[in-house]
C-alpha positions, 0 to 999 in steps of 0.5 A: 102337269102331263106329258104325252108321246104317241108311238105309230106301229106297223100293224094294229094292236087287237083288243086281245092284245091290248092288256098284255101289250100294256103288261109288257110296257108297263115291266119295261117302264119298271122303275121309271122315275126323274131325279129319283122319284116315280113316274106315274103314267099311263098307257092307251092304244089310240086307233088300236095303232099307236101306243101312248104313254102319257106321264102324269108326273113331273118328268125329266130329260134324262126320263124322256131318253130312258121312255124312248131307249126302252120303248123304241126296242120293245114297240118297233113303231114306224119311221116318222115319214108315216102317218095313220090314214082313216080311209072310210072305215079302214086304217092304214098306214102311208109314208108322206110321199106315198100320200103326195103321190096319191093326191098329185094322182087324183087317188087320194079319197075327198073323205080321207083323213090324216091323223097327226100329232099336234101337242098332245093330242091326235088329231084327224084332218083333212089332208088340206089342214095337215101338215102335209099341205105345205107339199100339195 
């Protein structure tokens, strides 16, 4: 049984940047547990623009609100109106409304892709499949 929370941040993390990035999480989660017992998990760094923690061990309410109390300040991700964009071979990050605004304008490439959270996994998909379809 795991679970997984994906953290958006402002700019990308470089390859460089990765091991000490998941040092200084790792410290931070330093005695993470549920009920008294240690929280195994892992970290990854998705598109190099999120980061993901994905415990492997069973987890508590109380553990999700020290995960989120100790990463928020740490990672500084983005607001959740945010979403990673793949336009061609470049990612960038748009609020919702900006994306709309860029659809609505006829600017919003066919090949484009959102990257959204669906459970536990990131999925790519075309603008028309996101959750942001609802709004066209």
């Amino acid at each position: 049984m795991s679970q997984k929370w994906y953290f958006l941040l402002r700019e990308p993390i470089s390859e460089g940047e990765k091991e000490t990035w998941e040092a200084r999480i790792r410290e931070a989660l330093r005695g993470w547990n549920a009920h008294g017992r240690p929280i195994a998990f892992e970290v990854h760094f998705p598109y190099n623009h999120y980061v993901a923690i994905t415990a492997r061990s069973p987890i508590s309410g109380c553990a999700i609100d020290h995960l989120f109390r100790t990463l928020l300040p740490l990672l500084n991700p983005l607001p959740t109106e945010y979403l990673l964009i793949l336009e061609d071979k470049k990612v960038t990050t748009k609020t919702f409304y900006e994306i709309i605004k860029q659809k609505s304008n006829g600017e919003w490439g066919s090949d484009w892709r959102v990257v959204e959270v669906v459970g536990d996994a990131l999925l790519e998909r075309r603008l028309e499949e996101s959750s942001l379809a609802v709004h066209l």
